[in-house]
C-alpha positions in Angstrom: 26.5 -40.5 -16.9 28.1 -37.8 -15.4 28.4 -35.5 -18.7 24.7 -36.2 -19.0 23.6 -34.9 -15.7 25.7 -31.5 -16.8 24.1 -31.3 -20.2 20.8 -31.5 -19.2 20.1 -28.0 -17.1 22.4 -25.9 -20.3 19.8 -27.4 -22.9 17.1 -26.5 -20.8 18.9 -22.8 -19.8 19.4 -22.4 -23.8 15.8 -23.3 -24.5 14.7 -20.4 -22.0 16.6 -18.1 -22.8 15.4 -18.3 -26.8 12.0 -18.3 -25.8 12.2 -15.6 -23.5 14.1 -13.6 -26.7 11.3 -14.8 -28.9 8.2 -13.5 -26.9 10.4 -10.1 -26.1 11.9 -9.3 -29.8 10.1 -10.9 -32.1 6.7 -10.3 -33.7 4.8 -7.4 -35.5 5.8 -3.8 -34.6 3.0 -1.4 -33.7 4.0 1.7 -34.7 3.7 4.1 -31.3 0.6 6.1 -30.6 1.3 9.9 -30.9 0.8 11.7 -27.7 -2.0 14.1 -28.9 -4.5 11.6 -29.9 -3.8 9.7 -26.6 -4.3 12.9 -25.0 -7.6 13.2 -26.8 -8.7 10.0 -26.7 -8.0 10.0 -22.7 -9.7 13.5 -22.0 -12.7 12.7 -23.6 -12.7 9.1 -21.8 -12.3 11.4 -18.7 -14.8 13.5 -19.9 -17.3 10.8 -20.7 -16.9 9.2 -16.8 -17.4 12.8 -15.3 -20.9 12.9 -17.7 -21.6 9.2 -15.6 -21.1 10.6 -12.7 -22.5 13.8 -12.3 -26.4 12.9 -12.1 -25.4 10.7 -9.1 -27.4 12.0 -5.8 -27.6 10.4 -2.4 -30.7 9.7 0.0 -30.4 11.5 2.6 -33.2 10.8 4.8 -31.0 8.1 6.4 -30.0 10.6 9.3 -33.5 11.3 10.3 -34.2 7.8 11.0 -35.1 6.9 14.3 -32.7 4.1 14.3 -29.6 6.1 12.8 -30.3 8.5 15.9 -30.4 5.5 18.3 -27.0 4.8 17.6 -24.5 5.3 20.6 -21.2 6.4 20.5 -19.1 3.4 21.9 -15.7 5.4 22.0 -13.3 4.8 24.7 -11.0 8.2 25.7 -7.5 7.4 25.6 -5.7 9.2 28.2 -2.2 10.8 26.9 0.9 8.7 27.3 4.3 10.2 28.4 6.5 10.1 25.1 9.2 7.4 25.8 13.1 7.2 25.0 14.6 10.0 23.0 16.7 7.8 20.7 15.0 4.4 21.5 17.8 2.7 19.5 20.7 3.6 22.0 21.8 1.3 24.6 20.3 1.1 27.6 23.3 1.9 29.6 23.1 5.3 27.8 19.9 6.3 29.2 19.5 9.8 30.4 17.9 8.8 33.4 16.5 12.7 33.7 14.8 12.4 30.4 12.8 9.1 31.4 9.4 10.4 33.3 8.3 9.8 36.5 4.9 8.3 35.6 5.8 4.7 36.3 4.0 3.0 38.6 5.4 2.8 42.4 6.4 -0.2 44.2 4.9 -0.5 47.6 7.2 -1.6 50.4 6.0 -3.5 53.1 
């Protein structure tokens, strides 16, 4: 039973393998395309696109709708933040405690 159990998973590795060589290496060989009728063939693709794309125009009158200028600008400032550790990988028992800003918040005592 045992030589069985071995057997099983090297057929099945041997089968893959020859399939994997038969869709790789085998079959009809294209000869390669030469590189100036590629060239052609993609600049006048290019050139054909560009053709497409050049009587393209846009509406404009968008922006003097009276509900595009309704619109309200919802931005929130954000205030600048002290920059934080020079080398935020060092330990902490390294810190330069000059370097660290002062911008904390304070503690009230009572």
């Amino acid at each position: 039973m045992k030589l069985n159990t071995s057997i099983t998973p090297l057929i099945l590795l041997i089968v893959a393998g020859a399939s994997i060589y038969w869709y790789f290496f085998t079959g009809t060989e294209q000869p390669p395309l030469s590189a100036s009728s590629s060239k052609n063939q993609a600049q006048t693709e290019f050139q054909t696109l560009v053709g497409k794309l050049t009587p393209i125009s846009f509406d404009t009158s968008i922006f003097s709708d009276a509900r595009f200028n309704a619109l309200v600008d919802l931005m929130t400032p954000i205030a600048p933040e002290p920059a934080g550790r020079l080398d935020p990988f060092a330990s902490i028992s390294h810190v330069d405690l000059s370097s660290v800003s002062s911008s904390s918040p304070s503690v009230n005592k009572k």
